[in-house]
C-alpha positions, 0 to 999 in steps of 0.5 A: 196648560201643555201638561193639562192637554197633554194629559191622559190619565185613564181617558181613552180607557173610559171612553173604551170601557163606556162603549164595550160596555154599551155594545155588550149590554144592547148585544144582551137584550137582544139576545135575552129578548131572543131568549124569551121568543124561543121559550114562549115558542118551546112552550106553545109547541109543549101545549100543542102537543099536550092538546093533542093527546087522545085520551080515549079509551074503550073496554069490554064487557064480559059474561059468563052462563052456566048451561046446566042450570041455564042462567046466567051466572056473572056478567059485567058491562063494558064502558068507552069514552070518547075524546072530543076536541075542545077548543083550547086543544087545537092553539091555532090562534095563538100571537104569542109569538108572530104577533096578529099577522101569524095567528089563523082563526078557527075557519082557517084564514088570517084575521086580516082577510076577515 
């Protein structure tokens, strides 16, 4: 029974092994659901500015008159379009990542002031 008791074989190095290895593996989650909120947050940031590109645009027209013959001998309109801003364009309303307490509605205010 003294040689039983006495023995350690491989006991303290388990016991060691089973908790650096509990330690390492709730370190990693953690940092792997750091990992997650940092990339939705990249890009949210890449959407945003994505959205908030202007692609308006604009050129003119022209002609050309011939004053001898007094006509007109070519012309060509011009065109322009303007952007407006949609609704997706401006994320102001996105819980990605803060959760329902960041998030602000369209009129500027929290959800829980509402």
């Amino acid at each position: 029974m003294k040689a039983l008791w006495n023995d350690e074989h491989g006991f303290v190095i388990s016991a060691e092994l089973v908790l650096v290895m509990t330690i390492a593996v709730l370190a990693m989650i953690v940092g792997l659901s750091e990992v997650a909120v940092a990339v939705n947050t990249e890009l949210n940031d890449i959407s945003n500015a994505i959205g908030a590109l202007n692609q308006s645009y604009g050129y003119t027209g022209f002609s050309s008159f011939n004053a001898s013959a007094e006509k007109e001998k070519s012309y060509y309109f011009g065109s322009s379009f303007r952007d407006a801003t949609d609704d997706c364009d401006l994320n102001t309303t996105c819980d990605l990542v803060g959760g329902i307490r960041s998030a602000v509605s369209e009129s500027g205010t929290s959800p829980r002031s509402e």
